[in-house]
N, CA, C and O atoms as a Tinker XYZ file with bonds, in Angstrom:
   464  protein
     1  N    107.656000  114.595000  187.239000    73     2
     2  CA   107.487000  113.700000  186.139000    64     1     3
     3  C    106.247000  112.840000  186.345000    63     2     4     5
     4  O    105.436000  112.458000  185.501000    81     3
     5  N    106.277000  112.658000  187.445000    73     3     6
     6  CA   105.084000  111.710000  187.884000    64     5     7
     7  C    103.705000  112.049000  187.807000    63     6     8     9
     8  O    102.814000  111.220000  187.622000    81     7
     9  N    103.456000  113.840000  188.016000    73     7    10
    10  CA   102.440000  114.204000  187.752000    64     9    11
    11  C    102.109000  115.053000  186.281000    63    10    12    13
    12  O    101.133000  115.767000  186.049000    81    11
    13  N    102.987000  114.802000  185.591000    73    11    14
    14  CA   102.739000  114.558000  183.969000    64    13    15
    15  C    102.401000  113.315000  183.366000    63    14    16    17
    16  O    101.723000  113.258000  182.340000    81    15
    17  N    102.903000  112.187000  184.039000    73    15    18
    18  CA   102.089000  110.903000  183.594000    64    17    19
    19  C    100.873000  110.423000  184.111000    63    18    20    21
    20  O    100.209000  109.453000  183.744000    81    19
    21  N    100.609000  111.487000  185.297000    73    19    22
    22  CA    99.486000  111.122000  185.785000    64    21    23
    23  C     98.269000  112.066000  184.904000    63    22    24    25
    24  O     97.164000  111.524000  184.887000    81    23
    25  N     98.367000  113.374000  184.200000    73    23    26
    26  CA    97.839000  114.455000  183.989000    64    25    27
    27  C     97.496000  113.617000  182.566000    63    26    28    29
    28  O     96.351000  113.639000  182.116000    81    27
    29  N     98.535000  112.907000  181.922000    73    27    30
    30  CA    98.470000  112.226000  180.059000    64    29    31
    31  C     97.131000  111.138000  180.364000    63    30    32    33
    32  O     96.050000  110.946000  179.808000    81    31
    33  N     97.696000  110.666000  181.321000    73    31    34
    34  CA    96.590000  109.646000  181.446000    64    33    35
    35  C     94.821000  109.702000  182.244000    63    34    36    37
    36  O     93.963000  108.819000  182.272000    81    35
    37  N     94.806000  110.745000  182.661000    73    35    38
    38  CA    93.502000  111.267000  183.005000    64    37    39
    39  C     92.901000  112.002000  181.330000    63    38    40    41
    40  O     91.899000  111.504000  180.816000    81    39
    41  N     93.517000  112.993000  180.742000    73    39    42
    42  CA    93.111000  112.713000  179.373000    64    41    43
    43  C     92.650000  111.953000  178.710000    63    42    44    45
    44  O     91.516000  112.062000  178.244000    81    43
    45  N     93.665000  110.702000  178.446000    73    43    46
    46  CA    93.261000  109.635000  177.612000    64    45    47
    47  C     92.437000  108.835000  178.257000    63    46    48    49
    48  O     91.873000  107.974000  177.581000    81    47
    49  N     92.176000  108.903000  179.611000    73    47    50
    50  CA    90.527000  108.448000  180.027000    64    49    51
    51  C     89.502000  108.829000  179.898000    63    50    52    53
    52  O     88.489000  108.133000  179.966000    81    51
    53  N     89.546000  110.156000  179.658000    73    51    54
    54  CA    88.172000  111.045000  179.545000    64    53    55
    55  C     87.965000  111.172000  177.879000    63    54    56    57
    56  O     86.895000  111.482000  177.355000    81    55
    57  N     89.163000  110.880000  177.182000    73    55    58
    58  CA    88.607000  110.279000  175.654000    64    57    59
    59  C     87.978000  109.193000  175.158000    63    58    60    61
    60  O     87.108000  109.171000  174.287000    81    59
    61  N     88.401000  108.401000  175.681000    73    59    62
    62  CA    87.728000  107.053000  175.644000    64    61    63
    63  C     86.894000  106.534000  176.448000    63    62    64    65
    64  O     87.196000  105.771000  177.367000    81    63
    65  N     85.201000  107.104000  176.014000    73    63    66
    66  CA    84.226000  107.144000  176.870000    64    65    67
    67  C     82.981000  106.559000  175.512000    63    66    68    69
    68  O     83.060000  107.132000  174.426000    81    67
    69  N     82.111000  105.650000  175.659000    73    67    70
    70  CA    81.381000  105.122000  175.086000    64    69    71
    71  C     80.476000  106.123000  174.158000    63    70    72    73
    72  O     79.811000  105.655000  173.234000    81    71
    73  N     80.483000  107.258000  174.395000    73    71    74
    74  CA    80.049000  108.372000  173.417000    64    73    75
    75  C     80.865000  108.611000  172.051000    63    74    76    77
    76  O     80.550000  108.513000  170.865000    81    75
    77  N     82.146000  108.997000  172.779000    73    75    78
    78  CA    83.315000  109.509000  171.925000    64    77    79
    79  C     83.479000  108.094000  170.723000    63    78    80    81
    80  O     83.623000  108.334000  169.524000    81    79
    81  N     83.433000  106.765000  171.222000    73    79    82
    82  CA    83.850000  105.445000  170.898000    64    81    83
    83  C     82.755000  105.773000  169.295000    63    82    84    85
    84  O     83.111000  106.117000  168.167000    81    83
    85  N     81.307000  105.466000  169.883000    73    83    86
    86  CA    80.350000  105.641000  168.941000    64    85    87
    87  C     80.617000  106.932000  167.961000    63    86    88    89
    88  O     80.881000  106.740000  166.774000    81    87
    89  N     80.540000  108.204000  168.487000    73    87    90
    90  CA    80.938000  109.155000  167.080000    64    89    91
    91  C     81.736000  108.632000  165.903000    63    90    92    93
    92  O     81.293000  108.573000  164.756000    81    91
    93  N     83.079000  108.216000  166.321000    73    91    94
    94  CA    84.397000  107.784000  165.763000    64    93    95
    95  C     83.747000  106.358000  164.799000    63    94    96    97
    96  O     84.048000  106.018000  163.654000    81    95
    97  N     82.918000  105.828000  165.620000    73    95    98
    98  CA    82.482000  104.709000  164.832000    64    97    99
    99  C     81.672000  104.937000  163.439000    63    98   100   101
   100  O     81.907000  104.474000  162.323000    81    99
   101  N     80.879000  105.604000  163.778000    73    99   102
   102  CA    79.843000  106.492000  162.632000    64   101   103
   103  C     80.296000  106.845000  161.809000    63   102   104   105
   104  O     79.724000  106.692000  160.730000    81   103
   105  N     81.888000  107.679000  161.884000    73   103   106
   106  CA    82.169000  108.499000  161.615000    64   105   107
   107  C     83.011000  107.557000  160.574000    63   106   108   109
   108  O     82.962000  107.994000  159.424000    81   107
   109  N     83.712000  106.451000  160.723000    73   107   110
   110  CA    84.631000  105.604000  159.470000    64   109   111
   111  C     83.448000  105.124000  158.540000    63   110   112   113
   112  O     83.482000  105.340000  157.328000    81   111
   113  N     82.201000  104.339000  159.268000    73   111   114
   114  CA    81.009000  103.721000  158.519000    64   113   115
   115  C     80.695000  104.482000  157.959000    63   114   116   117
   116  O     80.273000  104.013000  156.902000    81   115
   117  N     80.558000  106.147000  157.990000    73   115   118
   118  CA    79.992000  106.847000  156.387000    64   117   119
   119  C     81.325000  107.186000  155.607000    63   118   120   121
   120  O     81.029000  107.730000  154.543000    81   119
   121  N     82.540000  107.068000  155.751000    73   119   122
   122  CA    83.665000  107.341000  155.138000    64   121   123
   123  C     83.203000  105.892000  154.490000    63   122   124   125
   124  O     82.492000  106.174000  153.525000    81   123
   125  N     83.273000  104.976000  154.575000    73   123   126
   126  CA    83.637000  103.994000  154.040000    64   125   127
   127  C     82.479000  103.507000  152.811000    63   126   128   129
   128  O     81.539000  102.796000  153.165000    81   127
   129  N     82.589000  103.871000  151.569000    73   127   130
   130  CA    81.722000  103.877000  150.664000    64   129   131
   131  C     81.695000  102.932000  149.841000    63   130   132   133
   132  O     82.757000  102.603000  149.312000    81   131
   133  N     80.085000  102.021000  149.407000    73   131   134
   134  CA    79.837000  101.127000  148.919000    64   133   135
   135  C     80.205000  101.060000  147.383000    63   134   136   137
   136  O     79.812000  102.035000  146.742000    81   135
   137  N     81.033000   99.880000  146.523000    73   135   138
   138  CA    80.807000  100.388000  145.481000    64   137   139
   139  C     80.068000  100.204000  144.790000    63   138   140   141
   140  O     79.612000   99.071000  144.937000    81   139
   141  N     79.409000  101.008000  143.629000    73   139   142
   142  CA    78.183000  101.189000  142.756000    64   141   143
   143  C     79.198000  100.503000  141.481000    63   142   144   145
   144  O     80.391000  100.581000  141.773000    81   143
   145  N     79.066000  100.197000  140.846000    73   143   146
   146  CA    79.423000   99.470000  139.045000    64   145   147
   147  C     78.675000  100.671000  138.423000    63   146   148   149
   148  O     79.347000  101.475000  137.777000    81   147
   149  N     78.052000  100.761000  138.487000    73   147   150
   150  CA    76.662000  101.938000  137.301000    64   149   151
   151  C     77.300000  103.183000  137.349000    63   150   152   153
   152  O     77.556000  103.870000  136.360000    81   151
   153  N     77.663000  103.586000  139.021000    73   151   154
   154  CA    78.194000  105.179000  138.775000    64   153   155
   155  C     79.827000  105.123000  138.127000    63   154   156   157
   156  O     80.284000  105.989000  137.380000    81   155
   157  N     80.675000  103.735000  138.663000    73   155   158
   158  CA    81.847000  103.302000  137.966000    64   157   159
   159  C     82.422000  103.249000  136.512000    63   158   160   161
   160  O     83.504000  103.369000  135.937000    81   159
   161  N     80.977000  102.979000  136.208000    73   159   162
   162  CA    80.791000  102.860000  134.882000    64   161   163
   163  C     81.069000  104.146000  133.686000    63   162   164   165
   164  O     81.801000  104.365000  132.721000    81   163
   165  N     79.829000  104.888000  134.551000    73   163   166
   166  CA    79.386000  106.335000  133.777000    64   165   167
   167  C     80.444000  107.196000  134.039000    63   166   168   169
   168  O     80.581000  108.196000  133.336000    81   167
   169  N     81.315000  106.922000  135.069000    73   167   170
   170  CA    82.648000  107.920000  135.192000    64   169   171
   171  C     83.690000  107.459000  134.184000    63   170   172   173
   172  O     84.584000  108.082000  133.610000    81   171
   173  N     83.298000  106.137000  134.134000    73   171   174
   174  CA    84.747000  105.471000  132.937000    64   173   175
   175  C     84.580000  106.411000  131.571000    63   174   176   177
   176  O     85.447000  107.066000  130.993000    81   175
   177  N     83.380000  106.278000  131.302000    73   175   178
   178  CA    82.418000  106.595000  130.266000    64   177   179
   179  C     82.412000  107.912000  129.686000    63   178   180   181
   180  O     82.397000  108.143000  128.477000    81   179
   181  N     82.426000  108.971000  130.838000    73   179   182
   182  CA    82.506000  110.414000  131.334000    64   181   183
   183  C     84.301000  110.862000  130.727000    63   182   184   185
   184  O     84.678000  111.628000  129.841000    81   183
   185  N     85.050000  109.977000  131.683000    73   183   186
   186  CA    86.616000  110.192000  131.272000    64   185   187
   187  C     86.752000  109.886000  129.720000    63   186   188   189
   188  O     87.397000  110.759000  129.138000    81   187
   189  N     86.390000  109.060000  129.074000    73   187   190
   190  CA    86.948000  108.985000  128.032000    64   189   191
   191  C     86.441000  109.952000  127.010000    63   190   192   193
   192  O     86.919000  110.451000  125.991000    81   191
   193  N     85.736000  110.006000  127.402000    73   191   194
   194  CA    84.600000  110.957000  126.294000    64   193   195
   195  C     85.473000  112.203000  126.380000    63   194   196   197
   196  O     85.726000  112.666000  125.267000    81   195
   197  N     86.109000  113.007000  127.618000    73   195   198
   198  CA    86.393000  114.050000  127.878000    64   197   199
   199  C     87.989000  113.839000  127.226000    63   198   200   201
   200  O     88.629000  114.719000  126.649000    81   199
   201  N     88.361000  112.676000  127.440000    73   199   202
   202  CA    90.082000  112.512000  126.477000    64   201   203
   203  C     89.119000  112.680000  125.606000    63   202   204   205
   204  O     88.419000  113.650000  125.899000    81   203
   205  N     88.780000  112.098000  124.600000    73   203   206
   206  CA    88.807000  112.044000  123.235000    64   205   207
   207  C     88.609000  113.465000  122.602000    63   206   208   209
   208  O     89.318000  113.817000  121.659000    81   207
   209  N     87.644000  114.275000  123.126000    73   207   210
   210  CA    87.740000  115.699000  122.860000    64   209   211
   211  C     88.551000  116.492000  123.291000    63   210   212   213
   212  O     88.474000  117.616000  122.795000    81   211
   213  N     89.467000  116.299000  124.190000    73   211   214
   214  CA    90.923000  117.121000  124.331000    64   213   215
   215  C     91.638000  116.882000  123.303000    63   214   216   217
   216  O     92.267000  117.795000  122.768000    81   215
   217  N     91.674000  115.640000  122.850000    73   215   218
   218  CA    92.569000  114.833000  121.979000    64   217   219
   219  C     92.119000  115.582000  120.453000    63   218   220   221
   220  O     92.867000  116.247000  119.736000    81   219
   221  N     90.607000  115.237000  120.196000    73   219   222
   222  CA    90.438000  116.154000  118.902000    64   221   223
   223  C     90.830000  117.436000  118.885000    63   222   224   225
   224  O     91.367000  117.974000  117.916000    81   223
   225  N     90.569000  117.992000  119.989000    73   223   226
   226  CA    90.714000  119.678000  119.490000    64   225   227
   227  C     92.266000  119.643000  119.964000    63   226   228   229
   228  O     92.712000  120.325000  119.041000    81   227
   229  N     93.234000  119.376000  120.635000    73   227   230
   230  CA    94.642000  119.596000  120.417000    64   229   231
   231  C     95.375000  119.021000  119.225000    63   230   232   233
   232  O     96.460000  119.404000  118.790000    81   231
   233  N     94.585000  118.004000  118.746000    73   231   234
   234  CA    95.609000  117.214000  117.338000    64   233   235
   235  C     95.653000  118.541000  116.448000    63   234   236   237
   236  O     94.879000  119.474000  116.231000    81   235
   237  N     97.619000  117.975000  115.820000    73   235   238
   238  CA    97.586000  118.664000  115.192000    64   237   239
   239  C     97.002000  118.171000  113.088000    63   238   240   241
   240  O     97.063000  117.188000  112.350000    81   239
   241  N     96.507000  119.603000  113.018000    73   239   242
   242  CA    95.333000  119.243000  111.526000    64   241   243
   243  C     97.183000  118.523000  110.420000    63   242   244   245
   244  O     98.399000  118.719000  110.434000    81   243
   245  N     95.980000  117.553000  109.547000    73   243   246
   246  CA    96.887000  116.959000  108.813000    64   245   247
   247  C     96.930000  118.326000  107.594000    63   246   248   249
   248  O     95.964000  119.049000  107.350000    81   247
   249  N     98.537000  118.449000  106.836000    73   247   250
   250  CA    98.833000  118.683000  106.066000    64   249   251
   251  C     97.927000  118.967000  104.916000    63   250   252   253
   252  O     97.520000  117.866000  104.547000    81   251
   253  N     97.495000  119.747000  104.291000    73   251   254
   254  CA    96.593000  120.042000  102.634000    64   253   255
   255  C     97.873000  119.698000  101.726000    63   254   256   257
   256  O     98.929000  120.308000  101.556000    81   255
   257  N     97.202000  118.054000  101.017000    73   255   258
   258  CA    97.564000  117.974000  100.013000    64   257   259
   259  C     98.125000  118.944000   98.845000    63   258   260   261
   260  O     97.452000  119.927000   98.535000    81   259
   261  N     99.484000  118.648000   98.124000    73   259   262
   262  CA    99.440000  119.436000   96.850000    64   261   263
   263  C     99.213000  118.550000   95.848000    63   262   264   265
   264  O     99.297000  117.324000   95.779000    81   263
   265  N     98.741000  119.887000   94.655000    73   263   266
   266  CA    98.134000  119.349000   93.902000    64   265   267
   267  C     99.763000  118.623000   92.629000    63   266   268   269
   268  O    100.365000  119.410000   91.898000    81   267
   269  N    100.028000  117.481000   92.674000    73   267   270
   270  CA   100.800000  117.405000   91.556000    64   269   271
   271  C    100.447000  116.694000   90.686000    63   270   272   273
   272  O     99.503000  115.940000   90.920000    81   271
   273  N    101.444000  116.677000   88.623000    73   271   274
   274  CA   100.863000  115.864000   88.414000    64   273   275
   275  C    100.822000  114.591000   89.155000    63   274   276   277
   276  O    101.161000  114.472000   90.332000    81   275
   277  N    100.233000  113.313000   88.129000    73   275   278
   278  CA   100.230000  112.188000   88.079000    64   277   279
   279  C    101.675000  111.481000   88.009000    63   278   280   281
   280  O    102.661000  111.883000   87.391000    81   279
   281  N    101.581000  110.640000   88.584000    73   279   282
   282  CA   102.539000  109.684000   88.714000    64   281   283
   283  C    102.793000  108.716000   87.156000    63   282   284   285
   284  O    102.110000  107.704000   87.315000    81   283
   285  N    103.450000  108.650000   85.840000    73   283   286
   286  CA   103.607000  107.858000   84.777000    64   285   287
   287  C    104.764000  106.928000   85.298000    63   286   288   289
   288  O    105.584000  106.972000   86.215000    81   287
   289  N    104.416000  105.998000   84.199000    73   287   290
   290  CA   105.291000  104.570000   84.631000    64   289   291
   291  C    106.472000  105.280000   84.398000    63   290   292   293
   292  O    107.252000  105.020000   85.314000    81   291
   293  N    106.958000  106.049000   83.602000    73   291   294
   294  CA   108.259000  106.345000   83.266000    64   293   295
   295  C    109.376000  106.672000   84.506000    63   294   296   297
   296  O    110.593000  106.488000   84.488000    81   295
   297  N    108.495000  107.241000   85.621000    73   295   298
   298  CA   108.912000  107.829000   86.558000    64   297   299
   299  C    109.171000  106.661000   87.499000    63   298   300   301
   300  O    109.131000  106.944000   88.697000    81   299
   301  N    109.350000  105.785000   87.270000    73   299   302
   302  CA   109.635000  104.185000   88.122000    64   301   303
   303  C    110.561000  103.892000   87.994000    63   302   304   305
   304  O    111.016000  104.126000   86.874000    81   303
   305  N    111.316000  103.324000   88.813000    73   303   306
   306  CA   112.673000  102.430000   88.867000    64   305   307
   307  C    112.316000  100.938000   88.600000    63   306   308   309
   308  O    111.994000  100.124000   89.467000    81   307
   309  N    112.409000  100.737000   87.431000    73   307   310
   310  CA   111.696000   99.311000   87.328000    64   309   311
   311  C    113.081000   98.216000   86.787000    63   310   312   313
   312  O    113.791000   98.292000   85.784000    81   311
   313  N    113.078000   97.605000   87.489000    73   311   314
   314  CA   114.481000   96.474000   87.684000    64   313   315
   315  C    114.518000   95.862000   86.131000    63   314   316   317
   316  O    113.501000   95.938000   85.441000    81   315
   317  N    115.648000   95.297000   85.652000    73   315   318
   318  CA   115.824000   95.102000   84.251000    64   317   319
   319  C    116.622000   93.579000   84.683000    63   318   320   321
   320  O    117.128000   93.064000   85.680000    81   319
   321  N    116.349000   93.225000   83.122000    73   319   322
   322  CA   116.983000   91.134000   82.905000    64   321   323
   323  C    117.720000   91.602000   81.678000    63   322   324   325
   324  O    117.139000   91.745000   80.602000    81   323
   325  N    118.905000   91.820000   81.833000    73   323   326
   326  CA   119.451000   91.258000   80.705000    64   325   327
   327  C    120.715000   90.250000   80.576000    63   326   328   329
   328  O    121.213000   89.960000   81.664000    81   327
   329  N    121.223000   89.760000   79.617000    73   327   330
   330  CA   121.456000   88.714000   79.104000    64   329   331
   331  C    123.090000   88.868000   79.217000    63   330   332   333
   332  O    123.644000   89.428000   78.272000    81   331
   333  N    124.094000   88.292000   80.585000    73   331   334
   334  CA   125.222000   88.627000   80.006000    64   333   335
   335  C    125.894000   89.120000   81.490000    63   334   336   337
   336  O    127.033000   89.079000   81.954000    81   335
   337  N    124.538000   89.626000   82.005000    73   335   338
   338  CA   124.589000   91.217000   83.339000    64   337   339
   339  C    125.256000   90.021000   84.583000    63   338   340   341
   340  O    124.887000   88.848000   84.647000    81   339
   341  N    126.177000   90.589000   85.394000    73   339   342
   342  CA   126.599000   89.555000   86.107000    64   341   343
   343  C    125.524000   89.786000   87.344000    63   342   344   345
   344  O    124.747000   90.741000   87.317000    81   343
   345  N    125.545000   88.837000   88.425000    73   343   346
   346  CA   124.334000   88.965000   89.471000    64   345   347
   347  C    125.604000   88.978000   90.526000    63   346   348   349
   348  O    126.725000   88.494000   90.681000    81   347
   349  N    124.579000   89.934000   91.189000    73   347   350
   350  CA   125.449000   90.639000   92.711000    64   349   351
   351  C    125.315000   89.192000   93.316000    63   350   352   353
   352  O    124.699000   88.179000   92.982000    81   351
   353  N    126.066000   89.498000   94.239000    73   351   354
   354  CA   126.229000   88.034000   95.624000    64   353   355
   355  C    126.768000   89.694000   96.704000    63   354   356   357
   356  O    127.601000   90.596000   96.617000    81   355
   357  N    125.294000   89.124000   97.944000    73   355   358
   358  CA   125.949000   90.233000   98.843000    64   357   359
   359  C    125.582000   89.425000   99.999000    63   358   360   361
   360  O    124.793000   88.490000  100.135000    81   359
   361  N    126.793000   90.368000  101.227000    73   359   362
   362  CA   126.803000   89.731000  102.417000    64   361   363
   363  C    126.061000   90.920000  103.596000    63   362   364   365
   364  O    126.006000   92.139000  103.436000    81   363
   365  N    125.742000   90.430000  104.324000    73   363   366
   366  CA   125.237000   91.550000  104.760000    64   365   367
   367  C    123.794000   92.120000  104.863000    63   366   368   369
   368  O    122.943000   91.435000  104.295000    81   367
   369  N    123.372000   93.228000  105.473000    73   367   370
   370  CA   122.061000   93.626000  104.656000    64   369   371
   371  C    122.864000   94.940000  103.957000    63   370   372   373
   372  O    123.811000   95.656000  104.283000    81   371
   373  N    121.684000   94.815000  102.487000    73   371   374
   374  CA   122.111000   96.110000  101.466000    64   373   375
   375  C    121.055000   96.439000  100.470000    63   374   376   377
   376  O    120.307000   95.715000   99.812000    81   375
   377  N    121.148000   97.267000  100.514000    73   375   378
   378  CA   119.798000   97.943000   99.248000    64   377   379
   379  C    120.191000   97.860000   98.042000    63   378   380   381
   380  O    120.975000   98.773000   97.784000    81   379
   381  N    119.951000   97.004000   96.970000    73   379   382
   382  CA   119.932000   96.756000   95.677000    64   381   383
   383  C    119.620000   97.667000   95.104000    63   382   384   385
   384  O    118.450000   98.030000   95.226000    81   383
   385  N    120.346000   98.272000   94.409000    73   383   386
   386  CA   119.318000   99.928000   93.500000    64   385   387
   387  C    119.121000   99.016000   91.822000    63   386   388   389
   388  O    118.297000   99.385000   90.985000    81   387
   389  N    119.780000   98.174000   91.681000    73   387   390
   390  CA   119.563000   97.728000   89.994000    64   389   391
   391  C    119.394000   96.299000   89.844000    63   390   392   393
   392  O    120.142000   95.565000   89.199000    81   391
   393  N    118.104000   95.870000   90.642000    73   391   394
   394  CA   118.348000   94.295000   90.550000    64   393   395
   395  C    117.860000   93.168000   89.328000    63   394   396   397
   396  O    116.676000   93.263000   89.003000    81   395
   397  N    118.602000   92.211000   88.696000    73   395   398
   398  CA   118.165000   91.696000   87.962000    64   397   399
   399  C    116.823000   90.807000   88.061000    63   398   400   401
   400  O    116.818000   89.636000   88.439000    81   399
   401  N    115.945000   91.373000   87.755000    73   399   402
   402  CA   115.207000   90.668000   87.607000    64   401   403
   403  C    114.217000   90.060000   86.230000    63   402   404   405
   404  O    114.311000   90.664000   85.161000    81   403
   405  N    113.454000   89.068000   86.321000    73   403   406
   406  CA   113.023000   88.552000   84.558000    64   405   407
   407  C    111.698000   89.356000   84.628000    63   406   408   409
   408  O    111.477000   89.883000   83.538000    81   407
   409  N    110.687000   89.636000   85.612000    73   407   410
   410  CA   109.357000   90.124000   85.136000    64   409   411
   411  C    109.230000   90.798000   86.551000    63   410   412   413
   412  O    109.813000   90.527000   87.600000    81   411
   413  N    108.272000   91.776000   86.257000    73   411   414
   414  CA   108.136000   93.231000   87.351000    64   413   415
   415  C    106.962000   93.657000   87.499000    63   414   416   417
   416  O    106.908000   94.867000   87.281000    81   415
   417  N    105.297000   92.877000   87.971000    73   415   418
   418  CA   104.102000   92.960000   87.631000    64   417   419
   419  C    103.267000   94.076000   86.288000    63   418   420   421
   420  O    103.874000   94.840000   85.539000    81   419
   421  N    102.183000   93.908000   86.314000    73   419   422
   422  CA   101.360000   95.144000   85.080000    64   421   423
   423  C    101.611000   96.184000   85.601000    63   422   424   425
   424  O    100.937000   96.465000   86.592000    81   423
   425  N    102.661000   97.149000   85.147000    73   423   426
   426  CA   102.115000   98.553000   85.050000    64   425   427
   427  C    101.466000   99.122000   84.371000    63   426   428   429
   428  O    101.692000   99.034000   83.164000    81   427
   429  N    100.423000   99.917000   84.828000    73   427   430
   430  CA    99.527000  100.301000   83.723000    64   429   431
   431  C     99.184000  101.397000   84.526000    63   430   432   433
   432  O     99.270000  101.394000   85.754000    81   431
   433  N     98.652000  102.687000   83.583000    73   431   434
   434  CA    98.308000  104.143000   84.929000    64   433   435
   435  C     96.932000  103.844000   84.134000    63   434   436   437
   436  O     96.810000  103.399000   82.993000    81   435
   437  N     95.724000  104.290000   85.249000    73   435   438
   438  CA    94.171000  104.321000   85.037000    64   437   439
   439  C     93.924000  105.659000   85.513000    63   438   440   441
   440  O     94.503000  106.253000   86.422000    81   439
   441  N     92.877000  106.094000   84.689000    73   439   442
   442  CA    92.459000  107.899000   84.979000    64   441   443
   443  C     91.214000  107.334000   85.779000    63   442   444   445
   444  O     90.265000  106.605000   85.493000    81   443
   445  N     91.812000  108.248000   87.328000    73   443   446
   446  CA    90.677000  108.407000   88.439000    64   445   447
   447  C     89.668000  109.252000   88.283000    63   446   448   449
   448  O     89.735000  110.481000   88.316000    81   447
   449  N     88.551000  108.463000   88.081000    73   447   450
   450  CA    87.136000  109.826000   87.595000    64   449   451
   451  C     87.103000  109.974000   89.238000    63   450   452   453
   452  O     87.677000  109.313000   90.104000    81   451
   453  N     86.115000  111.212000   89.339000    73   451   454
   454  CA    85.925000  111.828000   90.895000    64   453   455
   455  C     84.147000  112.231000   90.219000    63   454   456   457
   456  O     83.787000  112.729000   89.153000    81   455
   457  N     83.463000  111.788000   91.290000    73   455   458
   458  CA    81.759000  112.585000   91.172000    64   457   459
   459  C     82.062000  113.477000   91.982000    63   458   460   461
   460  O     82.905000  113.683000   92.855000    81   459
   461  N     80.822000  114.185000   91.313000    73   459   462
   462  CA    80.632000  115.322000   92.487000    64   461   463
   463  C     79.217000  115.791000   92.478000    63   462   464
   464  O     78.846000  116.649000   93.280000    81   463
């Protein structure tokens, strides 16, 4: 046993020799890298650029419009006042489908010209 602790430790003397010390030293000082902002920068710069064009060419394309008609006022649910009509009292939350009301802004339909 004794001349296995003697054999470990003649090793680890002949490693640690003012040569070996210096390599090892050199050797973290170029591992260890200064930082630049400019090249930090242009990589930020670099990454995003490269998402955004993954991103365009995987999105998926929006839907082609159909063509329908136009929308007329008739086709509105437009709330009515009349005279008599009893008024809901609700508790709760609830969607009113027929609410009394006295006035319901301008409807009016306008024909969309298009240039071309």
């Amino acid at each position: 046993m004794a001349s296995s602790d003697s054999c470990n430790h003649v090793i680890r003397q002949d490693l640690v020799t003012s040569e070996n010390v210096s390599i090892v030293q050199n050797q973290i000082h170029k591992s260890q890298v200064a930082f630049d902002p400019v090249s930090f920068i242009i990589n930020i710069v670099i990454m995003m650029a490269l998402s955004m064009a993954v991103g365009a060419l995987t999105a998926k394309k929006p839907p082609k419009p159909r063509h329908s008609p136009p929308a007329g006022i008739e086709q509105f649910s437009v709330p009515t006042a009349d005279e008599g009509r009893a008024i809901q009292v609700l508790f709760g939350k609830r969607y009113i489908t027929g609410p009394n009301v006295v006035w319901y802004g301008d409807l009016k339909s306008v024909a969309v010209q298009v240039r071309m």
